[in-house]
C-alpha positions in Angstrom: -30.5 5.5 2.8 -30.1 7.0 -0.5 -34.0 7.3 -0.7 -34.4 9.1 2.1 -32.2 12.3 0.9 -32.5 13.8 4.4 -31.1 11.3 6.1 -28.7 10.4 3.3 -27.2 14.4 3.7 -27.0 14.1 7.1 -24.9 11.3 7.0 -23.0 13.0 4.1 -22.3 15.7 5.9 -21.3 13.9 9.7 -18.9 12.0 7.5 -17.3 15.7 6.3 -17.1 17.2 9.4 -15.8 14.4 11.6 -13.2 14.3 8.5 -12.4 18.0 8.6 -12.2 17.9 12.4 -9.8 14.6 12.4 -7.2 16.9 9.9 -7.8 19.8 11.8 -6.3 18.8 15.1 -4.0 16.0 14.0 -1.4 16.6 16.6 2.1 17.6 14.8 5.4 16.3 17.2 7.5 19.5 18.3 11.1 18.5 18.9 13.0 21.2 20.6 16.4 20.9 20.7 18.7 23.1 23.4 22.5 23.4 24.8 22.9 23.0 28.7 22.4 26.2 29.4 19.3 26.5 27.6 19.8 28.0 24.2 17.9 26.7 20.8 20.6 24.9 18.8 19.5 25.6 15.4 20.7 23.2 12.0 20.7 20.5 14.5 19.2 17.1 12.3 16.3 15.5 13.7 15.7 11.9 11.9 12.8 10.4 13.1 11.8 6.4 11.9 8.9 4.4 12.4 9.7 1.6 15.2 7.3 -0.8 14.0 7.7 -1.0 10.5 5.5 -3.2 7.6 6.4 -7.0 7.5 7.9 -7.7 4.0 7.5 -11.0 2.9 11.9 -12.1 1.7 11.3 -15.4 0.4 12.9 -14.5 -2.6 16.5 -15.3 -1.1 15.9 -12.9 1.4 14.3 -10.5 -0.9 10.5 -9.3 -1.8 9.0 -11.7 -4.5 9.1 -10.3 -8.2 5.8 -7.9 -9.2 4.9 -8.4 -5.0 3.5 -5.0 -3.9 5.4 -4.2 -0.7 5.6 -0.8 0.7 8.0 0.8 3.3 8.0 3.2 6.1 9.7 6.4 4.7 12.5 7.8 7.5 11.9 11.5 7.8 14.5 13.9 8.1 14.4 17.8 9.3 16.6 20.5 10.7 15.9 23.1 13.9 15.1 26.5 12.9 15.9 29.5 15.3 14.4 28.8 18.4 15.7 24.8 18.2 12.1 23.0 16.8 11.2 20.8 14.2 8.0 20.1 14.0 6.9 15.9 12.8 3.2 15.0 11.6 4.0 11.9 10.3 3.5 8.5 12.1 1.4 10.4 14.9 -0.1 6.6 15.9 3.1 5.1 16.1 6.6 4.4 17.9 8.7 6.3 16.9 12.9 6.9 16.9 14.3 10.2 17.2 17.8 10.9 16.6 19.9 14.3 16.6 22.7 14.8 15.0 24.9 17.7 14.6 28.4 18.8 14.0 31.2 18.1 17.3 28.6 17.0 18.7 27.0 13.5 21.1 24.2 11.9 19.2 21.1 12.1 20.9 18.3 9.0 20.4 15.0 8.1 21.7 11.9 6.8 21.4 8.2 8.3 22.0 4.9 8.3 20.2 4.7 10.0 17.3 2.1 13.0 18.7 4.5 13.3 21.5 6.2 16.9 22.1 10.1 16.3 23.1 12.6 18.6 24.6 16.3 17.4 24.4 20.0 18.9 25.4 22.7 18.0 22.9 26.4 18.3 24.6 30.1 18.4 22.9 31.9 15.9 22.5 34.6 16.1 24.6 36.8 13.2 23.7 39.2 14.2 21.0 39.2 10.7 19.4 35.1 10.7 19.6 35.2 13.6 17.9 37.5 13.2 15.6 35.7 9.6 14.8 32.3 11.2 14.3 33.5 13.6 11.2 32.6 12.6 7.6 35.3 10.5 5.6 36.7 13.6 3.6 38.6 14.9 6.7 40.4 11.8 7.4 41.2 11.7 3.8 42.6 15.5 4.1 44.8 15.2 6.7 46.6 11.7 5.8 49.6 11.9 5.2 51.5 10.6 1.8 54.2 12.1 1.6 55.0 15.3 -1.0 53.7 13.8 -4.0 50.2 15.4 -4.8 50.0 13.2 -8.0 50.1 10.0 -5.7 47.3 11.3 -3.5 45.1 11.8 -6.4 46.0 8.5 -8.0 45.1 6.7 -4.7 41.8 8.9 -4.6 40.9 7.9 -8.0 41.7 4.1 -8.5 40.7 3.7 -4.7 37.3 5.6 -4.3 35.3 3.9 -7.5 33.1 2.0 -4.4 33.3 3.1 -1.5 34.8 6.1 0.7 38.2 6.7 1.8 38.8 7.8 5.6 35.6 6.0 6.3 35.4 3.7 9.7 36.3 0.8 7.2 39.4 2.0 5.8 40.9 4.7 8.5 41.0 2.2 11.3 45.3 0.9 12.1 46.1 -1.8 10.2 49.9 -3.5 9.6 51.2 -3.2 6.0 50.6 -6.8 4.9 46.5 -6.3 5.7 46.7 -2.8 2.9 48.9 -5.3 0.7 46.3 -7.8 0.8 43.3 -5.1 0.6 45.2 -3.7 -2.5 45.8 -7.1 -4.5 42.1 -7.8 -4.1 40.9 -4.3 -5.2 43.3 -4.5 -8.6 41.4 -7.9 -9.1 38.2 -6.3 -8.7 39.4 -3.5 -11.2 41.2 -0.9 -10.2 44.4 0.3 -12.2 47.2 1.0 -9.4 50.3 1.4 -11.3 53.3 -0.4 -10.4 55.4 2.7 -8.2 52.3 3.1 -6.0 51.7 -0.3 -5.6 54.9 -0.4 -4.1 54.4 2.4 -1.6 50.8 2.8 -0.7 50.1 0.0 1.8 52.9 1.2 4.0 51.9 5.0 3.2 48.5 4.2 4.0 49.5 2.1 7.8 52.5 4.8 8.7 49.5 7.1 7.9 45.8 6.0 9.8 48.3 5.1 12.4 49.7 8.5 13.3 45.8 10.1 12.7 44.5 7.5 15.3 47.6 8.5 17.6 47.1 12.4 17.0 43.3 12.7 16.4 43.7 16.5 16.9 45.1 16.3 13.6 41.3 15.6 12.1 39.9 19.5 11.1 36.7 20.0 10.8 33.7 18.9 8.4 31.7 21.6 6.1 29.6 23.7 8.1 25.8 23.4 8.4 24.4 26.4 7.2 20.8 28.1 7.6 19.7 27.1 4.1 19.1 23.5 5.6 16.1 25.3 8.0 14.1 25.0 5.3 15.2 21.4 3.9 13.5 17.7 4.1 14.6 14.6 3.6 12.7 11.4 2.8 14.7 7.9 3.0 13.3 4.8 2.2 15.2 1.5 3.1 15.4 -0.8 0.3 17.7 -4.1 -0.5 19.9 -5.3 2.2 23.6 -5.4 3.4 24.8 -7.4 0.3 22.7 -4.8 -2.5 24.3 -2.1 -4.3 21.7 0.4 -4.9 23.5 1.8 -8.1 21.6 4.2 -10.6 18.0 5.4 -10.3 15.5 7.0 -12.5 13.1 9.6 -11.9 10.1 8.4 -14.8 7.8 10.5 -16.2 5.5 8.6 -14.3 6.0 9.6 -11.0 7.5 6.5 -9.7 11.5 6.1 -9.3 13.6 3.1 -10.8 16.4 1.8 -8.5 18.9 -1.0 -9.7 20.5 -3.5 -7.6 23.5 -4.0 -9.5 25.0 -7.3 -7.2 21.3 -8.7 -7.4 20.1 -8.1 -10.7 16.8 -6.9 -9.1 14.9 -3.3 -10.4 13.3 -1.3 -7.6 9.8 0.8 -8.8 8.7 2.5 -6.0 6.2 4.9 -5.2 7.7 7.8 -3.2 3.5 9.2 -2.2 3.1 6.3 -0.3 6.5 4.1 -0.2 4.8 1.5 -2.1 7.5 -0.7 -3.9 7.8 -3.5 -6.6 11.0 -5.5 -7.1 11.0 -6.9 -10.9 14.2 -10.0 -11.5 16.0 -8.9 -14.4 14.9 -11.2 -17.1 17.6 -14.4 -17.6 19.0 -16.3 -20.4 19.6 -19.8 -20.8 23.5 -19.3 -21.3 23.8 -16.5 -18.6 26.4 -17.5 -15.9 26.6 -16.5 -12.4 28.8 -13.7 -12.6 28.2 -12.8 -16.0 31.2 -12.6 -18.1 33.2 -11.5 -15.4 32.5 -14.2 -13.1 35.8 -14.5 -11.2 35.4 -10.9 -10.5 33.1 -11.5 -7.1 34.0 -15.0 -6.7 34.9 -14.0 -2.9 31.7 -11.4 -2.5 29.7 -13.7 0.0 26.4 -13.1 -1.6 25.2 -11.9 -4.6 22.8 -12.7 -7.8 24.9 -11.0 -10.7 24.2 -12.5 -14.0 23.8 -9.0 -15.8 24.3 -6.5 -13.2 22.3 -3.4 -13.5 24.0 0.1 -14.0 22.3 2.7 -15.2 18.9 4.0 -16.7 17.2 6.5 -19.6 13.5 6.8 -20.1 12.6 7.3 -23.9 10.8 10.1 -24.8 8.6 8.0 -27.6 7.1 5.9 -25.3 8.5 5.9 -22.0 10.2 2.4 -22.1 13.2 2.4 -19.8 16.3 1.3 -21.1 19.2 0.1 -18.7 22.8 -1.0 -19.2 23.8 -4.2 -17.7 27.7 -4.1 -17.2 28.1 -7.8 -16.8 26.7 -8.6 -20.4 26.9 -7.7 -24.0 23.3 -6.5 -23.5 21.4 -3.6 -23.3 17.8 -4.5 -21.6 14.4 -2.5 -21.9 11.6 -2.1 -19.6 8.2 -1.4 -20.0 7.0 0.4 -17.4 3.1 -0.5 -18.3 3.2 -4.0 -19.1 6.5 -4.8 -16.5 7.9 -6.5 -19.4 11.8 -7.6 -19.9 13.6 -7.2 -23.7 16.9 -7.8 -24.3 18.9 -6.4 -26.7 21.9 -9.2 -27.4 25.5 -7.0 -28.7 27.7 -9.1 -30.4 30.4 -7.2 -29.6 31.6 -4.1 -27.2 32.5 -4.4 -23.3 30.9 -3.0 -20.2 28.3 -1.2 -21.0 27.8 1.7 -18.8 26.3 5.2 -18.8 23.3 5.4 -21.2 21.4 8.5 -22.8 18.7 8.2 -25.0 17.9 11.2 -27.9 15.3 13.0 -29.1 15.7 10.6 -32.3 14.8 8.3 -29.8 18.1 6.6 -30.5 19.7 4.9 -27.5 23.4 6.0 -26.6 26.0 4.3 -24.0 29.5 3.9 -22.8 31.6 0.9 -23.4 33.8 0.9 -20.4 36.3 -1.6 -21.1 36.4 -2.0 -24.7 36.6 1.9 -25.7 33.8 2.4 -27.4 30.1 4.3 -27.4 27.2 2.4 -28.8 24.5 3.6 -30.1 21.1 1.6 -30.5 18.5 2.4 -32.8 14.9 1.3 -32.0 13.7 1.2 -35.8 15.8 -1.3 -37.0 16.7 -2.6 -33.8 20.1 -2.8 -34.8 23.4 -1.8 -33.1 26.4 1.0 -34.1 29.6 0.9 -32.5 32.6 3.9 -32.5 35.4 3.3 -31.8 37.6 5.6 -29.7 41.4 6.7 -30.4 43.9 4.5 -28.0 46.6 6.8 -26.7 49.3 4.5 -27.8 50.2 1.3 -28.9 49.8 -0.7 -25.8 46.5 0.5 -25.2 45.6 -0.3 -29.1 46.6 -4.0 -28.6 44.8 -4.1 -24.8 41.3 -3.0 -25.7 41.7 -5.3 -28.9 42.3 -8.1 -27.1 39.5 -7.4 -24.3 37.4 -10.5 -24.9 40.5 -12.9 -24.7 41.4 -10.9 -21.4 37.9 -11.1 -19.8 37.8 -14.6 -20.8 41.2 -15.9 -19.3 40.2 -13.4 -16.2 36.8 -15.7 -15.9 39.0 -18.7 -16.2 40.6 -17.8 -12.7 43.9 -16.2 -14.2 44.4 -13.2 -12.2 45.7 -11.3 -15.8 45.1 -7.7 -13.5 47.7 -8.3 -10.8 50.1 -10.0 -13.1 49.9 -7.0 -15.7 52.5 -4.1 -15.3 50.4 -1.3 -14.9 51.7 2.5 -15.7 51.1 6.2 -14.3 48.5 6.7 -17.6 46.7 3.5 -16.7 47.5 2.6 -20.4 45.1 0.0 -21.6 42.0 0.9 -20.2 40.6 4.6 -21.3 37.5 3.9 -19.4 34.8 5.6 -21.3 32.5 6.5 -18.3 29.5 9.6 -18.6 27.5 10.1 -21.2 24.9 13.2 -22.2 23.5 15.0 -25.5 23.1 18.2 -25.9 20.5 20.4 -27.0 21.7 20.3 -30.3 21.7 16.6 -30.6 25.7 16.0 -30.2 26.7 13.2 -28.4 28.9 14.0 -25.3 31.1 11.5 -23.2 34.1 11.5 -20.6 36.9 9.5 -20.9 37.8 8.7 -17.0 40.9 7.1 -17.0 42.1 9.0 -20.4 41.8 12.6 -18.7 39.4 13.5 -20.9 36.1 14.4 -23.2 34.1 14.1 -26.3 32.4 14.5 -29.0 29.9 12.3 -31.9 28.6 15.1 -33.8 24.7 14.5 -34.4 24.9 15.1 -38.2 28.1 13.7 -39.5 29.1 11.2 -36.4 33.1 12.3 -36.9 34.2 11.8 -33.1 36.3 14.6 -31.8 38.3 14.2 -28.3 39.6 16.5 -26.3 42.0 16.1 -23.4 40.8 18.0 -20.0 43.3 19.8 -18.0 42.0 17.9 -14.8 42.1 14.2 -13.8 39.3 12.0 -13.6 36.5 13.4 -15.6 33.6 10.9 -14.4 30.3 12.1 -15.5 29.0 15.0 -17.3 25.7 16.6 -17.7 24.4 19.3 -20.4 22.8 22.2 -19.0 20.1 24.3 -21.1 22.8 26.6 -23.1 24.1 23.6 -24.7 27.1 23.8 -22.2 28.9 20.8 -20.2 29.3 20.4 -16.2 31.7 17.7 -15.3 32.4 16.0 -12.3 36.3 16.0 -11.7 36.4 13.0 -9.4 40.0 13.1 -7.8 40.4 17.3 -7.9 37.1 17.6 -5.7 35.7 20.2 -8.1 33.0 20.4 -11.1 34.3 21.8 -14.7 32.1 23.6 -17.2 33.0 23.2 -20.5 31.9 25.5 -23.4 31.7 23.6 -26.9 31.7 26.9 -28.7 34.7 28.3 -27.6 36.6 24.6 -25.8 37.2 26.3 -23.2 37.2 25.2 -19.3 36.0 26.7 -16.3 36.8 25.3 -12.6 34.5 25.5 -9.8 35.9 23.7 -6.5 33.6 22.1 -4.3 32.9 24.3 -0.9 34.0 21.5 1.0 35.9 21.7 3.9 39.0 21.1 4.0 39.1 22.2 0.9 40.1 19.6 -1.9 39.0 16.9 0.1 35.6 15.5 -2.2 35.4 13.2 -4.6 32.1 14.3 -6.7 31.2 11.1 -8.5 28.5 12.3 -10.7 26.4 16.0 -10.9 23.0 16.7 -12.7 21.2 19.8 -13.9 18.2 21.2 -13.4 17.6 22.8 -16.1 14.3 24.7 -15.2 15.9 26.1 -12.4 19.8 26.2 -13.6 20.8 24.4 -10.9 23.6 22.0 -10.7 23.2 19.2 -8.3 27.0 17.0 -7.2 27.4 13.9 -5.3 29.4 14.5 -2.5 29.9 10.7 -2.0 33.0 11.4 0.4 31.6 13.9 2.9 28.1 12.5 3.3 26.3 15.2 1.5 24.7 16.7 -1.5 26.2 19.8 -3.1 23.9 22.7 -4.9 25.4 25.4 -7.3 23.2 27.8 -8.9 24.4 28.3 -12.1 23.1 32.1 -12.4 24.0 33.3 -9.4 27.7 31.3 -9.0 26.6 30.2 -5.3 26.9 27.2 -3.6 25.3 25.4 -0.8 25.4 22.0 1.0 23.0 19.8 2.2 24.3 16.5 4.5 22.8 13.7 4.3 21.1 11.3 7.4 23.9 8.7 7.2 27.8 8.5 7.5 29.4 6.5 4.6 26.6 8.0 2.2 28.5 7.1 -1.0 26.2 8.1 -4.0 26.6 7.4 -7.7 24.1 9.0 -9.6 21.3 12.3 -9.2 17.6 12.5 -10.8 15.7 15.9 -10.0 11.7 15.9 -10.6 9.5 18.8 -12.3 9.1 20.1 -9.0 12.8 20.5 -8.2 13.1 17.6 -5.6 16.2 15.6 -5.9 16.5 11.8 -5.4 20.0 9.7 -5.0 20.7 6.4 -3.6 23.1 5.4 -1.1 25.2 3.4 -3.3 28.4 2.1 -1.0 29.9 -1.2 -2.3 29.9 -2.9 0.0 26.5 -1.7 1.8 27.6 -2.9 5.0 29.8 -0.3 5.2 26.8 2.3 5.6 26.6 3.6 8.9 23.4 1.3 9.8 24.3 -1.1 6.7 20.7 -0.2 5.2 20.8 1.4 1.2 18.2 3.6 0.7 16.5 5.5 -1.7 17.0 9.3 -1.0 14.8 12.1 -2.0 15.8 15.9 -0.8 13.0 18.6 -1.2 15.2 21.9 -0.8 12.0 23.8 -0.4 13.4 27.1 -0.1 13.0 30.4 -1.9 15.4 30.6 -4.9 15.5 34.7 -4.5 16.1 34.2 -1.0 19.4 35.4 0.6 20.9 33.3 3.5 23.8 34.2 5.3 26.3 32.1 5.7 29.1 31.4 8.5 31.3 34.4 7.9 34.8 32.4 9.5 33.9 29.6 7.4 33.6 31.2 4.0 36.7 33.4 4.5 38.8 30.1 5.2 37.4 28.3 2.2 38.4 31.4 0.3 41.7 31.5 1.5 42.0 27.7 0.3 40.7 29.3 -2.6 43.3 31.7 -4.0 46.0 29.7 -2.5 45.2 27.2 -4.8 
């Protein structure tokens, strides 16, 4: 044909406009959404999801194959403008699932082609217990009741909410005393650092307590209000692992493509978010690696899992884009090389846990030690390992952290060393070195969780400096373009700037409501756009504060029990997570996913809010 040019532009030119006129009338889906009377219900959530989704081949224990391409139907997520419409062009060839959501009131769900236009009535939900059942987490969590001790609240919040919500369906549902005894003794085993006066009291606390909210459901207040800013919101999910995964960090690469770890089956996620292509790599093994890594007794009872390493966290070098990642399981830091899908690990010979990781403009790779109280620092020239040690607050914590590779190795013997352990209100023993950033100056910054507090490895001398935060919990913490500090307060449901120039602290609490009631696990910063972004792992949502202008706003997410860890944000200001809940099942439709939220809305653009709402989050405010 190519000889005969007029025939050959014809053709050319057929194949353009039949092209042009296929985008041109691609039918988009309007879903409007109405009360009984009539009236557009705007900020309602429309999901929609492909019925009929691409076959992945499991045959690797009921997982993709490693380096398989795979790809996945994204779930799309909007919310009704004005008049009550969203408007869908994906999937217009397919089956697809609609579900509405909103605040108070009955889901709706159905299915219909994708091209097909959909009018639906959303009602109340009249049945006090319903409704109370259908709020996030964080308002069961703020109305039980423990008594007059705020410190014993927090405590519970903080040595109880490391995996998964509390006041989810899970936890909040009536259960006698002996079942919270038993839940409790098999949590400290797993890690977490009760001390001995709340172990007394919680499990009956916590039975008097989900009893009397499931007796007086009225007693449940309402969620966070769903503003007008979510208009002009989407939000992509993809579904990846299964019910026994734990989707725990993730990575946005300079590449394009996000990294996702599967910390309970040692398995990295690269996927594609264009066209929800995906790759599953198996963390590369050695001969002497045990199941469980060195902590093998820890998930002797979890009913499935892979852990010889366990993946944690990520940090892309700026030399050469290799992807470094903390495995918490082994005295090992691993790299990836994102071009050649190539494994390297880097064998420690000593240090615990190794946690949040950072790596400098030196190209030096930084990390927490979470169990041995240290920060290690790796250096790719000489491939070689430094190791600072951090002050102990006392004696007994000296001789525990000492002693942390006889301790992990009687615990992998069977002895249960953390329930036979006194344990005290500081949590004496285990500092918990947790977040890790550097700022613009090249200092090294970390948060001591357990040890209430921060600090510092100064870039050109490496003196460590530490100073104690007058808040609990200080989890992660993120530099923003200044050079200053936002930290996530974990159990005081707030975010703290800190100012290394003049040490000082400034609160911001979360405009949750109630108020007090979130647990942000970890916050990032967009620095092009000074934006903070916050987990709001107990209230199903993400959490936006515009550093400039000192305003908030909220975003909930698809899913109830969406408990994430971690926050990426691309050059284009998207924002990815992962829903992260330990166990998975516990997610609403016990599916992890891969979250990306594309704000899309005009930074300079004013949005009013609910004017009731903000004056009783204001009240909280200065009573507090």
């Amino acid at each position: 044909m190519k000889n005969n040019p007029i025939l050959y532009f014809v053709a050319v030119i057929t194949v353009l406009i039949n092209t042009l006129f296929s985008v041109s009338f691609a039918q988009a889906a309007t879903i409007t959404v109405t009360d009984k009377n009539g009236k557009p219900l705007s900020n309602v959530m429309v999901r929609q999801t492909a019925v009929d989704d691409y076959n992945l081949d499991k045959s690797d224990h009921g997982y993709p194959p490693h380096g398989k391409l795979n790809r996945v139907s994204a779930v799309n997520t909007k919310f009704t403008n004005e008049l009550g419409q969203v408007e869908f062009s994906q999937y217009a060839d397919k089956n697809v699932r609609i579900r509405l959501r909103a605040p108070d009131m009955e889901d709706v769900t159905s299915e219909m082609m994708g091209d097909q236009d959909a009018s639906f009535v959303m009602k109340p939900i009249t049945d006090v217990l319903k409704r109370a059942e259908s709020r996030p987490a964080n308002t069961w969590l703020a109305a039980l009741d423990m008594g007059n001790d705020p410190d014993l609240k927090q405590h519970y919040i903080l040595q109880c909410g490391f995996c998964h919500q509390q006041g989810s369906y899970f936890f909040r549902r009536p259960r006698p005393e002996e079942n919270w005894q038993e839940v409790m003794n098999r949590m400290i085993g797993y890690g977490a650092r009760i001390h001995d006066d709340a172990q007394e009291v919680l499990p009956g606390l916590l039975a008097n307590g989900y009893k009397q909210l499931y007796e007086n459901p009225e007693l449940i207040p309402k969620g966070t209000n769903w503003s007008p800013i979510l208009q002009d919101a989407e939000i992509t999910s993809w579904p990846i692992g299964d019910s026994f995964s734990q989707m725990h960090d993730l990575l946005y690469h300079s590449n394009g493509l996000i990294y996702i770890g599967d910390n309970l089956q040692d398995r990295l996620y690269e996927l594609n978010p264009k066209t929800g292509e995906f790759i599953v790599y198996r963390l590369k093994r050695e001969t002497y690696d045990k199941h469980g890594g060195l902590m093998s007794a820890r998930l002797a009872t979890f009913p499935k899992h892979e852990t010889f390493a366990g993946i944690h966290s990520f940090a892309e070098s700026p030399k050469d884009g290799n992807i470094f990642i903390t495995t918490s399981y082994q005295q090992r830091l691993v790299e990836f090389n994102p071009r050649t899908k190539e494994f390297t690990n880097h064998h420690m010979d000593n240090g615990y846990y190794p946690h949040t990781v950072r790596v400098d403009q030196q190209d030096r790779v930084w990390f927490t030690m979470a169990l041995s109280n240290q920060i290690a620092m790796f250096d790719r020239t000489n491939k070689e390992f430094e190791l600072f040690d951090l002050p102990a607050r006392n004696f007994q914590e000296g001789v525990t952290v000492s002693l942390m590779g006889v301790i992990l190795k009687l615990m992998d013997w069977g002895l249960p060393l953390a329930n036979w352990v006194s344990i005290d209100e500081q949590s004496s023993g285990l500092p918990m070195p947790y977040g890790i950033d550097i700022t613009p100056n090249g200092d090294i910054w970390f948060a001591r969780l357990l040890a209430d507090s921060i600090g510092k490895i100064d870039a050109k001398t490496k003196q460590v400096t530490v100073y104690d935060t007058p808040f609990k919990g200080p989890r992660r913490l993120r530099t923003d373009s200044k050079g200053n500090l936002w930290i996530a307060a974990f159990p005081e449901s707030m975010i703290v700037k800190f100012d290394p120039i003049t040490e000082t602290y400034t609160n911001y609490p979360l405009p949750v409501y109630p108020l007090g009631s979130e647990t942000p696990y970890s916050l990032n910063v967009d620095t092009k756009r000074d934006i903070v972004w916050v987990n709001g792992n107990t209230s199903d949502a993400l959490y936006s504060f515009n550093i400039d202008k000192q305003e908030w706003q909220h975003f909930p997410m698809p899913k109830r029990v969406t408990f994430t860890r971690d926050v990426e944000i691309a050059p284009n200001g998207d924002v990815y997570t992962t829903n992260s809940s330990f166990p998975s099942w516990h997610i609403e439709d016990a599916q992890p996913t891969l979250i990306r939220l594309r704000p899309s809305y005009d930074l300079d653009k004013s949005y009013d809010l609910d004017k009731s709402y903000d004056s009783d989050v204001k009240k909280q405010v200065d009573a507090n």
